[in-house]
C-alpha positions as CSV (number, residue, x, y, z in Angstrom):
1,X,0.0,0.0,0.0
2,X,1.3,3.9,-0.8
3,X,1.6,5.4,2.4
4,X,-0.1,8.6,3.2
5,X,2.2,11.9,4.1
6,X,0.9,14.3,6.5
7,X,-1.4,12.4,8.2
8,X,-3.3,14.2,10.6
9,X,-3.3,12.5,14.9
10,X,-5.4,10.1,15.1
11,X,-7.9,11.6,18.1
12,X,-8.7,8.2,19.4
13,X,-9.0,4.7,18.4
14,X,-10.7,3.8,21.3
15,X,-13.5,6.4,20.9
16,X,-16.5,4.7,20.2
17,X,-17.8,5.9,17.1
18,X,-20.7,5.8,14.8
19,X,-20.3,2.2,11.9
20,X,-20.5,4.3,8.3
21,X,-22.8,3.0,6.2
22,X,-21.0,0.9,3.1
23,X,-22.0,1.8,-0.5
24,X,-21.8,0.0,-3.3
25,X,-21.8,-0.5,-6.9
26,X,-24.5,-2.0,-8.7
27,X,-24.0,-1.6,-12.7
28,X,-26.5,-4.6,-13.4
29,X,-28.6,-6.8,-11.5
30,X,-25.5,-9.8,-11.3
31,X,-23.6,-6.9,-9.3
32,X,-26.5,-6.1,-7.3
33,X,-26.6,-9.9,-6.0
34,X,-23.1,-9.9,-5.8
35,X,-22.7,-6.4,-3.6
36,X,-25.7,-7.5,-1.7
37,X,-24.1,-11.1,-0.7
38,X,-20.8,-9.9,0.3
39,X,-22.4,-6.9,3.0
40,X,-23.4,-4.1,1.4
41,X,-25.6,-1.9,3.3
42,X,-26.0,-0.3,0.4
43,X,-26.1,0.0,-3.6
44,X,-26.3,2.9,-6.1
45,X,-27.5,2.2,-9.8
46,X,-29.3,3.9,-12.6
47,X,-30.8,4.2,-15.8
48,X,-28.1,4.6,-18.7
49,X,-30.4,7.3,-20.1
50,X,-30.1,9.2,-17.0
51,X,-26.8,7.7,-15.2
52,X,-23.0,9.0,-15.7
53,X,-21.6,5.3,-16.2
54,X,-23.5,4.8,-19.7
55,X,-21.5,1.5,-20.6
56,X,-22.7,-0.4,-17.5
57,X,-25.2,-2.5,-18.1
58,X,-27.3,-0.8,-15.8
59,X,-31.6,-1.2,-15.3
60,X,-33.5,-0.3,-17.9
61,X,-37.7,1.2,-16.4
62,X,-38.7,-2.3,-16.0
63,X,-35.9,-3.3,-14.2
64,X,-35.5,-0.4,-12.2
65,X,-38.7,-1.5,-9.5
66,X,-37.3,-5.1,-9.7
67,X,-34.1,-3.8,-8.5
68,X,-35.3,-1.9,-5.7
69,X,-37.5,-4.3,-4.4
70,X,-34.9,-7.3,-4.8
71,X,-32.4,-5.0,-2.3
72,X,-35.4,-3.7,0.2
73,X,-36.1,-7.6,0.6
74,X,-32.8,-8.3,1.4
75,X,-32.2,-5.5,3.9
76,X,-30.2,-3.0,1.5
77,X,-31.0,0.2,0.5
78,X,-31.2,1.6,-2.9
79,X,-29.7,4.9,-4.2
80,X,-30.3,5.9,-7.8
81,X,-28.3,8.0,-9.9
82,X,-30.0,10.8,-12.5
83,X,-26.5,12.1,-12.5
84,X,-26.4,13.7,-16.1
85,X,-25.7,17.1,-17.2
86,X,-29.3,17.3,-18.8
87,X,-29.6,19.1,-22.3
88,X,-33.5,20.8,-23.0
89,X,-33.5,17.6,-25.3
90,X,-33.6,15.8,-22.5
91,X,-36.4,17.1,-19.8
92,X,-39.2,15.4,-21.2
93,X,-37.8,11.7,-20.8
94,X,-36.2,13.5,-17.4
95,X,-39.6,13.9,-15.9
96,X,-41.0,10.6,-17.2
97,X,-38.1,9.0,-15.1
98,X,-38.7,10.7,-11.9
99,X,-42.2,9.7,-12.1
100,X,-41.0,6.1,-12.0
101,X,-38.8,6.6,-9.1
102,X,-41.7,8.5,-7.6
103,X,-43.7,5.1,-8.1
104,X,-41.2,2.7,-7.0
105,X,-39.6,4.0,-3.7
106,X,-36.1,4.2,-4.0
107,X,-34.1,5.2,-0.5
108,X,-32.9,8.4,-2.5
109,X,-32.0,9.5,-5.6
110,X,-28.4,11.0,-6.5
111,X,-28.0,14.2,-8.6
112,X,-26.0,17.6,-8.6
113,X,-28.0,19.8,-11.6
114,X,-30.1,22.5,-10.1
115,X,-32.9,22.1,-12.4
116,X,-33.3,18.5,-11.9
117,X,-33.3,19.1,-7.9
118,X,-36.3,21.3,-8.5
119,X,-38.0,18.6,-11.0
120,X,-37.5,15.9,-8.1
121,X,-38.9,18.4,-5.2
122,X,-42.2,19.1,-7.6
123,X,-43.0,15.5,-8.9
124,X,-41.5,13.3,-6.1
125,X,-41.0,15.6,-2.9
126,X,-41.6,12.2,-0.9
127,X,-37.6,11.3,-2.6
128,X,-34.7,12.0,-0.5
129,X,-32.1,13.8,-2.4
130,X,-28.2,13.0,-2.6
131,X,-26.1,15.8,-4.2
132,X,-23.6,13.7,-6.6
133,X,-19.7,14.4,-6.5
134,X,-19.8,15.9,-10.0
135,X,-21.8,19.4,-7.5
136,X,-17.5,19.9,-7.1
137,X,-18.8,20.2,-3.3
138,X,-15.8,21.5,-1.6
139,X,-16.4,24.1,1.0
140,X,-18.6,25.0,4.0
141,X,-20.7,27.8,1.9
142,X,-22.2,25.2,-1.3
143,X,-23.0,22.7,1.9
144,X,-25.0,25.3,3.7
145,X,-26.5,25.9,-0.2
146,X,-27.4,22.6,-0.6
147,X,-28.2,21.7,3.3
148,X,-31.0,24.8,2.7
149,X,-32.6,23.5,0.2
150,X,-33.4,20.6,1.4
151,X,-30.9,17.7,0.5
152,X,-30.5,14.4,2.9
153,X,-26.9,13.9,1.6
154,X,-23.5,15.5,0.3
155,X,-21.4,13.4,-1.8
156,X,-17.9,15.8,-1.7
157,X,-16.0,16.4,-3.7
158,X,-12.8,14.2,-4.1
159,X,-10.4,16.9,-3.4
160,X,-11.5,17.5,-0.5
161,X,-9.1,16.9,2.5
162,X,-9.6,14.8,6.1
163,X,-9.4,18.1,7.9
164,X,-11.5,20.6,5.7
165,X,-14.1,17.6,5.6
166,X,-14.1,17.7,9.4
167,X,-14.5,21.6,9.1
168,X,-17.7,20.9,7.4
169,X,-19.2,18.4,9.5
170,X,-18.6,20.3,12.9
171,X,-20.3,23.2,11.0
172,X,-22.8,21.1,9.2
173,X,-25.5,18.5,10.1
174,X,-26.1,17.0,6.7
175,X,-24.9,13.1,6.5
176,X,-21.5,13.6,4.1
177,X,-20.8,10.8,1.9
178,X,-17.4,10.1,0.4
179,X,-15.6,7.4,-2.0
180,X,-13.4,5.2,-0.4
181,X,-11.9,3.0,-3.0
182,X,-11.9,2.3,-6.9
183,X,-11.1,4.6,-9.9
184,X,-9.8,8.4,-10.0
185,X,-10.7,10.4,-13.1
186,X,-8.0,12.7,-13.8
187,X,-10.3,15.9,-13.6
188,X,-12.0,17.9,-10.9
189,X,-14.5,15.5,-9.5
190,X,-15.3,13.5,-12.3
191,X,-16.3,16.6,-15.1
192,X,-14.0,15.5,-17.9
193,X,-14.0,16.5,-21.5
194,X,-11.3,14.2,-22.9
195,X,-13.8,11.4,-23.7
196,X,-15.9,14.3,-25.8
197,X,-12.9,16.1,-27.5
198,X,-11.1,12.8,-28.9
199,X,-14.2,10.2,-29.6
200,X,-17.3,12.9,-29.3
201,X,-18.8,10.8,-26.5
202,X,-19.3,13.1,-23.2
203,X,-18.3,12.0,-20.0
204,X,-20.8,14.4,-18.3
205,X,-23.7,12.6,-20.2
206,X,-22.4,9.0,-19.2
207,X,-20.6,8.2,-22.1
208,X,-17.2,7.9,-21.3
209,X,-14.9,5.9,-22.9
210,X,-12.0,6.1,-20.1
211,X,-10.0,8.3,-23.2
212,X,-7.2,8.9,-19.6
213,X,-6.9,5.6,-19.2
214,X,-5.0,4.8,-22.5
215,X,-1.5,4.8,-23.8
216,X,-0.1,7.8,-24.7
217,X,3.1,9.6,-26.7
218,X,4.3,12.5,-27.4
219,X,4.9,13.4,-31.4
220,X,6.1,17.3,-32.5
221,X,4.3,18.9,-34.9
222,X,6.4,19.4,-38.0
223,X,8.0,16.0,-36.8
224,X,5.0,13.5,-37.8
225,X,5.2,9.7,-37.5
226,X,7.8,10.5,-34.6
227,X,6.6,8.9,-31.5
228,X,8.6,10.3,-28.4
229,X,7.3,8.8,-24.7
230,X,6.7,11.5,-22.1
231,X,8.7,8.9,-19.5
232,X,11.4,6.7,-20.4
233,X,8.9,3.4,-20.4
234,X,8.8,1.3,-23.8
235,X,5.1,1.3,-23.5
236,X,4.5,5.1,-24.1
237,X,3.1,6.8,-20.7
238,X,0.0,6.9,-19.0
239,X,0.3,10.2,-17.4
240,X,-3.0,11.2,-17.1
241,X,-4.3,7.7,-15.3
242,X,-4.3,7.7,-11.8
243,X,-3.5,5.3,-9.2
244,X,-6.9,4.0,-8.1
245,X,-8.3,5.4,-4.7
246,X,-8.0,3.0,-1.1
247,X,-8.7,3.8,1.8
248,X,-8.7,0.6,4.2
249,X,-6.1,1.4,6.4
250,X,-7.4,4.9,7.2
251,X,-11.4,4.2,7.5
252,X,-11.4,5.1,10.8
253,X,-10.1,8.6,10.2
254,X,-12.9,9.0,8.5
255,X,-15.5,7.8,10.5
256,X,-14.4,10.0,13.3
257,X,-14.3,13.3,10.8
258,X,-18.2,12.7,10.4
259,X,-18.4,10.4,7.1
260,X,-21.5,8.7,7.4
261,X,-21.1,6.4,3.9
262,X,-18.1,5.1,2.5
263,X,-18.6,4.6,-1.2
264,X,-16.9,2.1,-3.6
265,X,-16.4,3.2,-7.4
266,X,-16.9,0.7,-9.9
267,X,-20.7,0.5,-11.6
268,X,-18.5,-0.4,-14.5
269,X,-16.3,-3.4,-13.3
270,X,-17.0,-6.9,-13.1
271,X,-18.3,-9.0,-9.8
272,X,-14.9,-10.7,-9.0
273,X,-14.2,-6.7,-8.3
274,X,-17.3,-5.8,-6.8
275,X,-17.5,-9.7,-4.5
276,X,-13.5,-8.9,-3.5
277,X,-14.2,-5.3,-2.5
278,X,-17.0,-5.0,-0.9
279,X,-16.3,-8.2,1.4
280,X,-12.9,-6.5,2.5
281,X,-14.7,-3.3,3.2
282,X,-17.5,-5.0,5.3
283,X,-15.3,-6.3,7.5
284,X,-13.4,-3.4,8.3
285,X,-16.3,-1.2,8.5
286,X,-17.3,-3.6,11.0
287,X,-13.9,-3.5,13.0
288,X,-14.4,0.0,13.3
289,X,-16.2,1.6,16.5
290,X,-15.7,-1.2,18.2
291,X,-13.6,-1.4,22.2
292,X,-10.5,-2.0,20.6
293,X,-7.9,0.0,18.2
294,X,-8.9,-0.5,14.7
295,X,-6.4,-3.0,12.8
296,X,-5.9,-3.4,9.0
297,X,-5.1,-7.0,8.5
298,X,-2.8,-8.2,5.7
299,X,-5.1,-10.5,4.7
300,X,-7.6,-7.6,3.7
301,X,-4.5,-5.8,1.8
302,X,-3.8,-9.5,0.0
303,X,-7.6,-9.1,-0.7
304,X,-7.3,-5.7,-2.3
305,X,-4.6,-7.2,-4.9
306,X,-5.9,-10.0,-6.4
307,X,-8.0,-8.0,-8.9
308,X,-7.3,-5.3,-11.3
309,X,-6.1,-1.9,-10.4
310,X,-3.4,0.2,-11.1
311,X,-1.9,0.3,-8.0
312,X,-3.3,2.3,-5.1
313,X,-3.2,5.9,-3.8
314,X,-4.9,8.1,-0.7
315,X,-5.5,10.7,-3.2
316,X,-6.6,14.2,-1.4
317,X,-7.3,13.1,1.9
318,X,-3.9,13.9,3.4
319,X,-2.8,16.9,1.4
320,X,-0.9,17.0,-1.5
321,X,1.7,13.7,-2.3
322,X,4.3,13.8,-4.3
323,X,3.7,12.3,-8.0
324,X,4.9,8.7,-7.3
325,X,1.7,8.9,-5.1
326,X,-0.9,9.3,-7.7
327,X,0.8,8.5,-11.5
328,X,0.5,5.2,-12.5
329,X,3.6,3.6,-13.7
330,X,2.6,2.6,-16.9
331,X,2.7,-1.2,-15.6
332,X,-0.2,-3.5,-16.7
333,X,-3.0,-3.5,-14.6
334,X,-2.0,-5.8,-11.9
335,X,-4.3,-8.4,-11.3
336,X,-3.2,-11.8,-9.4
337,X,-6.5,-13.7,-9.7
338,X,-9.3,-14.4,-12.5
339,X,-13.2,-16.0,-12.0
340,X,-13.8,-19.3,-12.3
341,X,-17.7,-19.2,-11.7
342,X,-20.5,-18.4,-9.4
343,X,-21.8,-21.2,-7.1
344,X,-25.9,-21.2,-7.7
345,X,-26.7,-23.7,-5.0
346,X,-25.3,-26.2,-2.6
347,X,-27.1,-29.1,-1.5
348,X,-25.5,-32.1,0.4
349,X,-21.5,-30.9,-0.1
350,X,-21.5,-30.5,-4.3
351,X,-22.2,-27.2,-5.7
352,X,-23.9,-25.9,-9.0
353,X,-21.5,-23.6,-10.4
354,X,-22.1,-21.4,-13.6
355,X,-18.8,-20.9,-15.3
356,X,-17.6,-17.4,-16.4
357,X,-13.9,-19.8,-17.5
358,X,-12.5,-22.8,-18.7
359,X,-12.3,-25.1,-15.8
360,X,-10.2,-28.3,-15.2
361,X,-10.2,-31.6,-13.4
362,X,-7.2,-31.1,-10.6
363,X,-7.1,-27.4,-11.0
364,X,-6.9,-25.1,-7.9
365,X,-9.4,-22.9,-6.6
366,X,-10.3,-20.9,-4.2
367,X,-13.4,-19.9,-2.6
368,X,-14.5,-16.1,-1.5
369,X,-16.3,-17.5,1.6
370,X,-16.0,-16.2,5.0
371,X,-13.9,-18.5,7.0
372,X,-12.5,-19.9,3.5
373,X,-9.9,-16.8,2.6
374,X,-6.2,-18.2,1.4
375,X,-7.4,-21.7,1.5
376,X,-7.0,-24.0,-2.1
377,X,-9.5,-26.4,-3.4
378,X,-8.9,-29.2,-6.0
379,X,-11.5,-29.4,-8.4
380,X,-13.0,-33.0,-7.6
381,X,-15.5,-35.3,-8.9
382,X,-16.5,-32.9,-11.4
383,X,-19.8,-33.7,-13.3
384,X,-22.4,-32.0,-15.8
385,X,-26.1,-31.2,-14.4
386,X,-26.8,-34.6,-15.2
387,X,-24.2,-36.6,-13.6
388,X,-21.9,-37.2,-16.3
389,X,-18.3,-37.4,-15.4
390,X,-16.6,-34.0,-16.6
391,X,-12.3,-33.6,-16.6
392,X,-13.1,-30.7,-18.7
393,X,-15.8,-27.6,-18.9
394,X,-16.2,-24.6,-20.2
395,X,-17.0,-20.4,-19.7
396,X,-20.9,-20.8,-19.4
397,X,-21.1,-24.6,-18.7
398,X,-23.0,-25.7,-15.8
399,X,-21.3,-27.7,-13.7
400,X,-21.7,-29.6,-10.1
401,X,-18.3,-30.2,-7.8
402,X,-17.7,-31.1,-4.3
403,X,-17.2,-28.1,-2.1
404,X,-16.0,-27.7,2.0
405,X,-18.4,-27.0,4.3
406,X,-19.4,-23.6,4.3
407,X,-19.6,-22.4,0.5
408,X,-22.8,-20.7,0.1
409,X,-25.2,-20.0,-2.7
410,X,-23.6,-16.7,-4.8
411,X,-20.4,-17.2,-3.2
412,X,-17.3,-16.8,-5.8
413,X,-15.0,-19.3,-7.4
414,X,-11.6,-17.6,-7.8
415,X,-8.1,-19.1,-9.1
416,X,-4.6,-17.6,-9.0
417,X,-3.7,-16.8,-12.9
418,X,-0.9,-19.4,-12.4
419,X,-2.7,-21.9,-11.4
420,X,-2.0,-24.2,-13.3
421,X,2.0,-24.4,-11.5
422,X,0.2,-24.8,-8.5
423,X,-2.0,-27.7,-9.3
424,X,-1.4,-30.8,-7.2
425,X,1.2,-33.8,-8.1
């Protein structure tokens, strides 16, 4: 993990204070199961027509009310986002959509333009309001804006630090939300224009295409077809993609500064993200407020890097870091485990598993299931749904296998990428 600079005393560990509510990503109904499974208190989704994070598969209106109800059964609440830049074009379809979430009851919806906050207080005053990051909501004054007119919840702005967000909440009694882990755009709190400039699809209407993210060089203009990298790094630079956000080993600063959610970025990434994540976070949100000092295990930080990321930075929250603390190196996205499938049901010891990868008799896997982490499994007695002998399946197959006590329906099947070195003699 980077370490931090300037980290401000930590007032108490021993203070008893108030568990943050965890927030999650739901980008379709798969990751609303997953999120839900692994301890989410919490999930925020949308509509694609309406929602900054376009390319998730999102809920279209008829799955929107079958979303909501699916995480009010299982004790979650649901947060949608109708967090757009709106055109005039797009006002008439606006107020159709509120009139849904009017109808079906989500916990609150998230936005941060002025005119939809007025179109929400007339057709669906009964709706509690979030103020989205993209509001740039970085001092006391645009709370107090916001606070008077009625808003539940503050989602600040990223730039924000730990001390001027405890400036806000001794001053404030809005509930302040802020991200805790995932993805960091390279612009102020998310409004980007890259994506617009270079492919004509706008970020600020959910149709980013992640233009920071990619490879880049540098050529002179009267020197074309000349290909210079910015760093010295065979691969060109990435110098406007960010190490992604985490927060684990600081939670509890946050939680005493006032945050009342912790957020996760990632509507757009896949469940063996959002499974990983989200069961780390539970169980350090849980640690927290409790009679002892709150302790980052390693087994949550070996947690944190067994899926994709770019490596990991505290971004604002302790003051400005030098560069090495937010540029990524230009590395591949470092990733030290892949899905092997999603266990549908157990019954008797053998699991139904539907694959999302090729699958092998005598390969080892491992099973995100509390009381299961770091432990290997060889794939045994491995049959189709009929009972047929397999030594062999494939990504989409259904397949049964004999599981340890304590795998659960929805639970993940993970592997190392390697193995296949680590299989048994």
């Amino acid at each position: 993990m980077n370490k931090s600079i300037n980290k401000p005393t930590d007032k108490s560990q021993n203070q008893l204070i108030n568990k943050p509510e965890l927030l999650a990503p739901a980008g379709d109904f798969e990751k609303l199961r997953t999120a839900i499974h692994y301890g989410a208190d919490a999930v925020y989704l949308g509509d694609s027509r309406f929602s900054l994070r376009g390319k998730a598969g999102n809920f279209g209106p008829d799955e929107l009310g079958s979303a909501v109800q699916y995480a009010h059964d299982h004790g979650a609440r649901v947060y949608v986002t109708v967090n757009i830049f709106p055109h005039n074009r797009d006002l008439q379809e606006m107020a159709a959509h509120i009139d849904l979430l009017r109808d079906i009851r989500p916990d609150a919806v998230i936005l941060s333009d002025p005119g939809i906050f007025s179109m929400v207080r007339d057709r669906a005053p009964e709706l509690d309001i979030h103020i989205s990051t993209q509001a740039n909501i970085t001092n006391l004054g645009a709370v107090k804006f916001w606070e008077g007119l009625g808003a539940k919840r503050l989602v600040l702005s990223r730039e924000l630090s730990l001390d001027e967000i405890q400036e806000i909440r001794d001053q404030s009694s809005i509930e302040l939300e802020t991200f805790v882990h995932g993805s960091i755009c390279i612009s102020y709190s998310g409004r980007c224009y890259i994506s617009s400039f270079l492919t004509s699809r706008s970020a600020n209407l959910g149709e980013c295409t992640n233009s920071c993210r990619w490879n880049y060089t540098l050529m002179e203009e009267k020197r074309p077809g000349e290909h210079f990298p910015v760093f010295e790094d065979e691969r060109g630079t990435y110098i406007m993609s960010s190490k992604d956000l985490c927060m684990i080993e600081h939670l509890h600063l946050l939680a005493q500064a006032g945050v009342s959610s912790f957020k996760i970025e990632g509507r757009m990434k896949g469940i063996n993200y959002v499974a990983g994540v989200v069961k780390t976070y539970r169980e350090a949100v849980d640690a927290i407020g409790g009679n002892g000092p709150y302790t980052v295990t390693e087994r949550w930080l070996r947690e944190l890097a067994m899926f994709s990321s770019r490596g990991y930075t505290t971004g604002m929250f302790f003051g400005r870091q030098p560069d090495s603390g937010y540029n990524f190196d230009g590395e591949s996205y470092r990733m030290s485990h892949e899905l092997v499938g999603v266990v549908a049901g157990v019954r008797e010891g053998r699991a139904k598993v539907l694959l999302r990868n090729r699958l092998d008799a005598a390969d080892m896997i491992e099973y995100l299931t509390p009381g299961l982490e770091d432990e290997r499994f060889e794939v045994r007695d491995m049959t189709d749904a009929d009972g047929t002998p397999l030594t062999t399946a494939r990504n989409e197959d259904i397949v049964v296998l004999s599981v340890p006590p304590g795998v659960r329906g929805n639970d993940l099947i993970r592997r190392n990428k390697d193995f296949r070195s680590l299989r048994k003699e």
